[in-house]
N, C-alpha and C positions, 0 to 999 in steps of 0.2 A: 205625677203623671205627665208623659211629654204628649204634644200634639202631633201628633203623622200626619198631618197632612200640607204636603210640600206649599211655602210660600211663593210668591211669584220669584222672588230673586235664588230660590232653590233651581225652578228650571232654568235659569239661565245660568248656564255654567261661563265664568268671569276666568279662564288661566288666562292670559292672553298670548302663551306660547302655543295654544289650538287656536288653527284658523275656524271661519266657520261653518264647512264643508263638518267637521268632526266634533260640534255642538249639537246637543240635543234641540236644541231651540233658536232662530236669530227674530229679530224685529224686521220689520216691512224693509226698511232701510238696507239693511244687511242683505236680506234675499236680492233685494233690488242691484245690487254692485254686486252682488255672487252672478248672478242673471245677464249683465251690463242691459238692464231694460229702468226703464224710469218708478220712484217709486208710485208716479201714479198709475203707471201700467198693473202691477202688482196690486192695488188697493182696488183696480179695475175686477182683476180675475178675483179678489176675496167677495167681492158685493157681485160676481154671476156664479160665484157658489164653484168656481175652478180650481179655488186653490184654499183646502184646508187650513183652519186657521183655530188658536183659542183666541178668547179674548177673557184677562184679566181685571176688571176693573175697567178703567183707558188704558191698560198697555194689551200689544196686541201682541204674538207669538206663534211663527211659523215653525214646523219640522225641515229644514233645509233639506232632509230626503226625501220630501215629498214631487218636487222638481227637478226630472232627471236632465 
């Protein structure tokens, strides 16, 4: 019997021939230089509730579509 339910390193899709506009998922860092805004700006909008976000464990996981 296999387990269905995705690990954290499942959502992060790792080709490195996709930028990360075309990932299901980036880290704070990543949105941050897709943005050109600082990662603390970005950590700013997750803690007033702006910017969707999961959080695994300590890793944290943005939808990069969510910021247009």
């Amino acid at each position: 019997m296999t387990n269905s339910t995705p690990t954290p390193e499942d959502l992060i899709m790792t080709n490195p021939t996709q930028g990360p506009e075309s990932r299901l998922t980036v880290r704070p860092r990543e949105m941050a230089r897709m943005l050109g805004v600082s990662l603390r700006t970005i950590q700013n909008w997750m803690a007033q509730r702006g910017l969707p976000h999961m959080r695994i464990g300590r890793m944290v996981l943005l939808d990069p579509h969510a910021v247009q």
